[in-house]
Backbone as numpy.savetxt, mean C-alpha at the origin, in Angstrom:
# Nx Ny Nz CAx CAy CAz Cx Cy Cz
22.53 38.30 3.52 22.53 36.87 3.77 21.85 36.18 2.58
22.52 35.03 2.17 21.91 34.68 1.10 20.68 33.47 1.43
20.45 33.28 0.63 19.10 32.18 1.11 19.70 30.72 0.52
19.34 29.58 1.30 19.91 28.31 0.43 18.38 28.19 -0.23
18.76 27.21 -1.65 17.42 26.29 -2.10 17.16 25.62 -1.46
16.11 25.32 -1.24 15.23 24.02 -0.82 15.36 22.86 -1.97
16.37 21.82 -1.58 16.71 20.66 -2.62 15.72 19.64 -2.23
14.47 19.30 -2.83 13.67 18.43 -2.60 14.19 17.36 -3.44
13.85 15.89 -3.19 14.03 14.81 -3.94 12.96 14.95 -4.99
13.78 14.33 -6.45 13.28 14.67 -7.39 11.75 14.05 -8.01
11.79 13.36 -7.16 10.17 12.86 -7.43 9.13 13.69 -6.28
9.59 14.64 -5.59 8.67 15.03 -4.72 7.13 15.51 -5.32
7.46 16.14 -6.71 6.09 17.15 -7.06 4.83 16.12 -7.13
6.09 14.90 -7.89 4.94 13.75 -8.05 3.97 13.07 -7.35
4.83 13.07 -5.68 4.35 12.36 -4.67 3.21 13.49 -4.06
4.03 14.71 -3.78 2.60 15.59 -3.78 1.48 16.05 -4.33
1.64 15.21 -5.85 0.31 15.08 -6.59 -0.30 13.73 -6.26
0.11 12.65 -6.14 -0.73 11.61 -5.00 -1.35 11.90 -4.08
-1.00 12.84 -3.25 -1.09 13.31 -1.87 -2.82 13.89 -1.96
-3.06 14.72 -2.92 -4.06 15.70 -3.56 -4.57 14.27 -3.86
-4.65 13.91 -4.82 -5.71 12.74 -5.52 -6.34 11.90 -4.47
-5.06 11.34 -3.25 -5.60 10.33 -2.26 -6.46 11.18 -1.36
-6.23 12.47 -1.28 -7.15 13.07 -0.16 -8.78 13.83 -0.96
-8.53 13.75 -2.11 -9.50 13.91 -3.03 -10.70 13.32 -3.17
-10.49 11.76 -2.57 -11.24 10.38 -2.61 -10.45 9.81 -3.87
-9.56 9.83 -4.97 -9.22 8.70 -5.89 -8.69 8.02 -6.33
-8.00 7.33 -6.99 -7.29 6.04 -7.02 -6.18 6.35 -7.88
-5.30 6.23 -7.39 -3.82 6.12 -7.71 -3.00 5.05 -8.54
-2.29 4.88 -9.31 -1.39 4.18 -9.69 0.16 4.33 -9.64
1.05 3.48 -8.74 2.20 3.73 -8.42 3.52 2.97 -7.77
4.68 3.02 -8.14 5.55 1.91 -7.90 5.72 1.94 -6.11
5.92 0.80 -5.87 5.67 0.94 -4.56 7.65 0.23 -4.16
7.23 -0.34 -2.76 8.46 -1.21 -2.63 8.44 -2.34 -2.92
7.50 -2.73 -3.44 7.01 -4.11 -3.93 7.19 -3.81 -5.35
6.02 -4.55 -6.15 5.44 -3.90 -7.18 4.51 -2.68 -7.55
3.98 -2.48 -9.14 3.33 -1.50 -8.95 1.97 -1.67 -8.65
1.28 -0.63 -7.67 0.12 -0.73 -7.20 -0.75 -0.04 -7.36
-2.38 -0.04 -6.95 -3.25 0.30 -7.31 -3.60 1.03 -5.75
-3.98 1.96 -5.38 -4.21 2.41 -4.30 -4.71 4.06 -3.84
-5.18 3.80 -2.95 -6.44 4.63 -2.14 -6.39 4.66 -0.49
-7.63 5.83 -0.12 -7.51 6.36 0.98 -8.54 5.43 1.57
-7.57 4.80 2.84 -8.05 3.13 3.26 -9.50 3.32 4.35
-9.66 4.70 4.60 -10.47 5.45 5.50 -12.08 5.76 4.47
-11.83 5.67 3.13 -12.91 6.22 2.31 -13.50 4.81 1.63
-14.60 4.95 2.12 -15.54 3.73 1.78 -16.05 3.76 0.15
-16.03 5.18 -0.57 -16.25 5.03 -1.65 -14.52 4.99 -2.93
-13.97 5.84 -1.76 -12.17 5.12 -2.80 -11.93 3.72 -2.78
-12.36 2.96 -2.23 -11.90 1.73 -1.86 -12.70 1.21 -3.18
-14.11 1.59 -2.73 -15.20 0.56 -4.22 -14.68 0.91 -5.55
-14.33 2.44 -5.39 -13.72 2.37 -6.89 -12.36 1.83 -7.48
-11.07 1.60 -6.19 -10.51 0.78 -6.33 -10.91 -0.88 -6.69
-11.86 -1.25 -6.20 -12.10 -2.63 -5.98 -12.81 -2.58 -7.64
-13.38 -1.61 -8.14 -14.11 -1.85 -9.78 -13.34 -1.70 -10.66
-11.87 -0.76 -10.61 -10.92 -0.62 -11.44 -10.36 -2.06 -11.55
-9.64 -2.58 -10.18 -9.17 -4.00 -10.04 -9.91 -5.53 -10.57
-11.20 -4.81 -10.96 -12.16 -6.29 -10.67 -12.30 -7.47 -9.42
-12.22 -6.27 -8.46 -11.58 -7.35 -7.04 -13.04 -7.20 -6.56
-13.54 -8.74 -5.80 -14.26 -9.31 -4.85 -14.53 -8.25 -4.02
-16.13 -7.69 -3.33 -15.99 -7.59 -1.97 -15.48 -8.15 -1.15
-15.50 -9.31 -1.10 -15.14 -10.38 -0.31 -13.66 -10.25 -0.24
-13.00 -10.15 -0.80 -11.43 -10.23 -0.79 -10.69 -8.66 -0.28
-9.77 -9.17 1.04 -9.33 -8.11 1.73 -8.39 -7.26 1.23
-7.67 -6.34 0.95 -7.06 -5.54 0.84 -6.07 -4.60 1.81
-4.67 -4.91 1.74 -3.42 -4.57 2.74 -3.62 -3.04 2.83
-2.91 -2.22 3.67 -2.68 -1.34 3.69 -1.20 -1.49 4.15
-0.79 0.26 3.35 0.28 0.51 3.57 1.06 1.94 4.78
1.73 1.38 4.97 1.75 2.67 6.52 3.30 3.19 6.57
3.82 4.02 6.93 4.87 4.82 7.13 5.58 4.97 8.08
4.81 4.29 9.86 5.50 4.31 10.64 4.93 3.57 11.79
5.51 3.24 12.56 5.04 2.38 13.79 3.86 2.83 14.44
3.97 4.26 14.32 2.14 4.82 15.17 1.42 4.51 14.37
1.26 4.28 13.38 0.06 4.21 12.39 -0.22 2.64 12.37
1.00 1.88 12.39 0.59 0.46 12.42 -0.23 -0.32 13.92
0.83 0.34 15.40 -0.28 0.43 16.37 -1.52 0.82 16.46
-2.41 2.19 15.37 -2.78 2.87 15.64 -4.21 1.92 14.87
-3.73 1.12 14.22 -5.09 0.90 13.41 -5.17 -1.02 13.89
-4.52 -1.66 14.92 -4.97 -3.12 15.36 -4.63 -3.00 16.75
-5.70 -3.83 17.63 -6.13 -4.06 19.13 -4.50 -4.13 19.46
-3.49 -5.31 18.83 -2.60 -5.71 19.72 -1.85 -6.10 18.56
-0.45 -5.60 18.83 0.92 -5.90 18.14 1.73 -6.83 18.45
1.68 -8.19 18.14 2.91 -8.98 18.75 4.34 -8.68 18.26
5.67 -8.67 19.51 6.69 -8.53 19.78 7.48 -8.85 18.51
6.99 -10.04 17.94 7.56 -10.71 16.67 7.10 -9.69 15.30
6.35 -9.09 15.48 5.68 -8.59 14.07 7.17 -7.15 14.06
7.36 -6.53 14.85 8.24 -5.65 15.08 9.86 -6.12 14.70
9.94 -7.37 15.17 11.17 -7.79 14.66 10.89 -8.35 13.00
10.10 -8.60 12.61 9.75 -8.84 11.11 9.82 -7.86 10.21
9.71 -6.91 10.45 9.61 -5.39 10.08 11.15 -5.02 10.06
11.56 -4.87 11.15 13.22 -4.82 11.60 14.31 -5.60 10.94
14.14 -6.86 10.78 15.01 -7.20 10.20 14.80 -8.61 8.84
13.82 -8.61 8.64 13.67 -8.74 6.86 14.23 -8.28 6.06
14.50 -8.95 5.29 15.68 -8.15 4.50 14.64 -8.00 3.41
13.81 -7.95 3.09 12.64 -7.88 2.09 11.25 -7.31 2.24
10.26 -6.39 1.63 9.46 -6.23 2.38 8.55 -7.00 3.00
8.04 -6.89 3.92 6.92 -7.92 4.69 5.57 -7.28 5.03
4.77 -7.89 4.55 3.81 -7.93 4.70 2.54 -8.74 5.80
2.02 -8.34 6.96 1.90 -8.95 8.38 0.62 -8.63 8.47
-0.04 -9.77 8.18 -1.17 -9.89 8.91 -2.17 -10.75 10.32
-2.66 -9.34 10.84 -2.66 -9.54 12.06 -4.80 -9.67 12.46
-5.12 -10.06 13.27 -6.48 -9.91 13.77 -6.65 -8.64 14.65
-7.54 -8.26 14.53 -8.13 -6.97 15.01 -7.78 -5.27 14.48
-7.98 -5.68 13.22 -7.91 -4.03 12.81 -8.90 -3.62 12.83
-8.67 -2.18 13.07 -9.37 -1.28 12.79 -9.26 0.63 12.26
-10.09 1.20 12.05 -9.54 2.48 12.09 -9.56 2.74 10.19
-9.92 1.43 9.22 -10.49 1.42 8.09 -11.72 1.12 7.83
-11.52 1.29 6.48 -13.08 0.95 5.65 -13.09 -0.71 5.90
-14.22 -0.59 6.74 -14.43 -2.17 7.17 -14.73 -2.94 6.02
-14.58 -2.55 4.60 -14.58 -3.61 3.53 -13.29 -4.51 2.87
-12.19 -3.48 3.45 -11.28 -3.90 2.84 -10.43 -5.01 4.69
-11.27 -5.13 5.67 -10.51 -5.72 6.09 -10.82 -7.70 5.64
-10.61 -8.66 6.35 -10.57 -10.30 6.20 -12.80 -10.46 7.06
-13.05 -11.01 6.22 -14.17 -11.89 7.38 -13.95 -12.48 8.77
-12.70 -12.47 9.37 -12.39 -12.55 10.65 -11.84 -11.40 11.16
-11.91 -10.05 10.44 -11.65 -8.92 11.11 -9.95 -8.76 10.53
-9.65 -9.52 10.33 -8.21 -9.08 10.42 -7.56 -8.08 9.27
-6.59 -7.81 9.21 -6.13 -6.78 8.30 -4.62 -6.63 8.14
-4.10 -6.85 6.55 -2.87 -7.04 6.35 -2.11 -5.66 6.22
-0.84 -5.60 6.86 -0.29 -4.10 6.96 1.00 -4.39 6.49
1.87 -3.31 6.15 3.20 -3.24 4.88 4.00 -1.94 5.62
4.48 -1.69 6.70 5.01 -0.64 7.22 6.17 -0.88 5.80
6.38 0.46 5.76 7.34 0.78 3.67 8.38 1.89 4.50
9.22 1.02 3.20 10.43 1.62 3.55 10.93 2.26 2.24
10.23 2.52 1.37 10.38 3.52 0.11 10.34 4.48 0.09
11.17 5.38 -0.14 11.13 7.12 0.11 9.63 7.39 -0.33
9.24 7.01 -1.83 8.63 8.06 -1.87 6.94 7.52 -1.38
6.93 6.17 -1.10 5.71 5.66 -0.27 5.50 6.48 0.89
6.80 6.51 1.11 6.91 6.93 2.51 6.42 8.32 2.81
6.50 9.32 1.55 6.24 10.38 1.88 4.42 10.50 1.68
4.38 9.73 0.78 2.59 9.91 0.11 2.10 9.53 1.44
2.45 8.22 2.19 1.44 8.06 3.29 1.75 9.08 4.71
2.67 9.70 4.70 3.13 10.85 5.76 1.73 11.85 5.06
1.72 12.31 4.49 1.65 13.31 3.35 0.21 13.20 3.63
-0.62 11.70 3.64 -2.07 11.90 3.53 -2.52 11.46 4.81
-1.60 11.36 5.80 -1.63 11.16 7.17 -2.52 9.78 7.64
-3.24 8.86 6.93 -3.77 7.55 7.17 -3.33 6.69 6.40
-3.80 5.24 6.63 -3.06 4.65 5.73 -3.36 4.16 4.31
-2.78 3.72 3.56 -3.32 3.61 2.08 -3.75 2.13 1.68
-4.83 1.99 1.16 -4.78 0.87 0.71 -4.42 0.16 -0.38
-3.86 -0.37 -0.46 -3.42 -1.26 -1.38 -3.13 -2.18 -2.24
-2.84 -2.62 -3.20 -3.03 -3.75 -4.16 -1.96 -3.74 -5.18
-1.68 -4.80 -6.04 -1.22 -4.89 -7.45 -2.10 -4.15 -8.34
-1.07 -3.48 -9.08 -1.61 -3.10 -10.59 -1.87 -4.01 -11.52
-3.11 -5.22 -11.19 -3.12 -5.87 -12.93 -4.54 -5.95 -11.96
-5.46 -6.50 -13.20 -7.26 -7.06 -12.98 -6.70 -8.30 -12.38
-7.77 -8.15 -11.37 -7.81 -9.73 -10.74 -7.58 -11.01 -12.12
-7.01 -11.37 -11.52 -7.08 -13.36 -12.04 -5.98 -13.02 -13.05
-5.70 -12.02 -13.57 -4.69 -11.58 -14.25 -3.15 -11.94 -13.62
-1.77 -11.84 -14.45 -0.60 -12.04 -13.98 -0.41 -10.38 -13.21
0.40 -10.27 -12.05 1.12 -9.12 -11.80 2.16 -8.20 -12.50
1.71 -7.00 -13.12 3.10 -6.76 -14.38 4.47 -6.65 -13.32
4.96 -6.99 -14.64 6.49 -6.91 -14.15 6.89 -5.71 -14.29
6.33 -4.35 -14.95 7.18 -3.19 -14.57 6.18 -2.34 -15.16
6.21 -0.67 -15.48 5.13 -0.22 -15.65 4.43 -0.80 -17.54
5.58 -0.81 -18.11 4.66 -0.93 -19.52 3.76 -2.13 -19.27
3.94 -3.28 -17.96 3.41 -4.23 -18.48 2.15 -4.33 -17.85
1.32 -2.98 -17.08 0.21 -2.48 -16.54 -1.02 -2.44 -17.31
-1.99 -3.13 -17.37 -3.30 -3.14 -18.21 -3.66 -1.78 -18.78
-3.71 -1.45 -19.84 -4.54 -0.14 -20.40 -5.97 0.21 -19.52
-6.58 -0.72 -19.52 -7.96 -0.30 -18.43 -7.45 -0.11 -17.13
-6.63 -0.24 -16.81 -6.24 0.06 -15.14 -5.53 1.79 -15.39
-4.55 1.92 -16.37 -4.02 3.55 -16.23 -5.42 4.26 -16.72
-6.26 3.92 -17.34 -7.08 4.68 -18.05 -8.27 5.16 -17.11
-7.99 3.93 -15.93 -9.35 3.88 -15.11 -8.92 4.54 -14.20
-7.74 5.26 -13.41 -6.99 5.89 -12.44 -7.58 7.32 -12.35
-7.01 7.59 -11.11 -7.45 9.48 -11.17 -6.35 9.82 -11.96
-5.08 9.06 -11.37 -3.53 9.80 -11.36 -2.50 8.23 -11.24
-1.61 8.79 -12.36 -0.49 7.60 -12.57 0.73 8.18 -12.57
1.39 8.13 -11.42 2.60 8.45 -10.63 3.47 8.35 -11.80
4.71 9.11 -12.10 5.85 9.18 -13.35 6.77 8.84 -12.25
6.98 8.26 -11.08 8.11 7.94 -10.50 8.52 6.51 -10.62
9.71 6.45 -11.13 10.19 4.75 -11.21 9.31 4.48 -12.75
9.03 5.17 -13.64 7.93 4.31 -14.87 8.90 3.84 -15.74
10.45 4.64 -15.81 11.48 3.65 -16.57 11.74 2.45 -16.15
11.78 2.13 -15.30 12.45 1.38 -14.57 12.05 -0.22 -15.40
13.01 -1.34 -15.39 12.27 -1.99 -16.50 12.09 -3.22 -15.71
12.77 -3.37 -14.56 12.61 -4.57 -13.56 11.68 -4.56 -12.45
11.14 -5.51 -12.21 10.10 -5.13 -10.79 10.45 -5.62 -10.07
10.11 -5.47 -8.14 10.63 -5.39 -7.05 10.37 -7.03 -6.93
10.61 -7.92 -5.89 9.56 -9.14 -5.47 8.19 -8.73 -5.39
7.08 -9.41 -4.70 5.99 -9.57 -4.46 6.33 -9.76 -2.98
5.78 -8.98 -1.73 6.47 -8.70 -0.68 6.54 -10.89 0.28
6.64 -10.56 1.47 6.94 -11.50 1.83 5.34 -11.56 2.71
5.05 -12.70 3.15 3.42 -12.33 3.88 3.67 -13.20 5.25
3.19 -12.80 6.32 3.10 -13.72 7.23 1.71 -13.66 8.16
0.86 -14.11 8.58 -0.21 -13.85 9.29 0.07 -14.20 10.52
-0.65 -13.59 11.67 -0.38 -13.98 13.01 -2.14 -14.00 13.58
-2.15 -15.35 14.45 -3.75 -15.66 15.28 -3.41 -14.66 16.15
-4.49 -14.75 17.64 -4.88 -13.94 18.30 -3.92 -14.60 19.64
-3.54 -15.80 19.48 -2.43 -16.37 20.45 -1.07 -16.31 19.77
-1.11 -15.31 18.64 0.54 -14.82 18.32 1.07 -15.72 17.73
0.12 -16.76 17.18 1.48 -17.98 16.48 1.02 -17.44 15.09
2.17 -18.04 14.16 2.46 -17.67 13.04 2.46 -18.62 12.20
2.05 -17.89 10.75 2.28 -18.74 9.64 2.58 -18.18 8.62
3.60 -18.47 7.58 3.89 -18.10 6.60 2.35 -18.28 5.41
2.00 -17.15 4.46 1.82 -17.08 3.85 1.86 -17.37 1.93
3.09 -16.70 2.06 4.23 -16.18 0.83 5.47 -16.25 1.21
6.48 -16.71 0.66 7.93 -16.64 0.89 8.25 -16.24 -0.21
């Protein structure tokens, strides 16, 4: 009997070298479904600070996480409104939903009212890094605060690849960048407001 190969997608080795770095405690650089991002294990109070010193980002200023599947997005806020599920579902773009009452992270990266912005991803290979490190990741743009967002990898600050554990080779040709996702926040009585369009 012969044996088949195991045909993995061709960025897998890569994503399983994220996988190692994020569970390592360190900070990542990598194309996401958005743009490219800066990101860490949303559970580690010291990945996050060193994210937040690479970025030049605020304590004060919250930081999204990114998640892989509906348990993980239940799994980390009190209460899911009905609408956030259909936002997810049928956006034709990614969305980005922030909601009140997370938890289950590094309480630095959530809002001063508790709340916490989440990105359920629909990118293969997001998809596999946050399967892969089983919590969710936190997240950001790749440029220094107050800075523009690059538009694709060359246009990524030298102090940000230099300052990384690990800088993902998946998508680095690529010469166009995704949108900047879509944002919507929701109160604790479920009404909504656009953010970002």
């Amino acid at each position: 009997m012969s044996r088949r190969k195991n045909k993995s997608a061709p960025w897998q080795e890569d994503a399983l070298e994220a996988v190692r770095n994020l569970r390592a405690g360190n900070v990542i650089v990598h194309a996401s479904d958005t743009v490219w991002g800066i990101a860490c294990d949303s559970t580690n109070p010291d990945a996050v600070r060193k994210l937040r010193m690479l970025k030049n980002r605020s304590e004060a200023t919250p930081i999204l996480i990114l998640v892989a599947g509906e348990g993980q997005v239940e799994k980390h806020f009190d209460h899911v409104p009905d609408a956030v599920w259909d936002l997810f579902k049928y956006n034709d773009r990614p969305t980005t939903v922030v909601m009140p009452g997370g938890k289950g992270v590094d309480d630095s990266i959530l809002a001063e009212d508790g709340s916490l912005g989440v990105r359920l991803v629909k990118d293969p290979w997001v998809e596999f890094v946050a399967h892969g490190l089983g919590r969710p990741i936190a997240s950001t743009s790749a440029n220094i605060s107050g800075t523009p967002t690059p538009s694709n990898f060359e246009n990524i600050d030298s102090k940000i690849i230099e300052g990384a554990d690990f800088v993902s080779a998946h998508r680095r040709n690529e010469r166009t960048s995704n949108l900047s996702s879509f944002i919507v926040s929701f109160d604790a009585a479920e009404r909504f407001k656009i953010l970002r369009d």
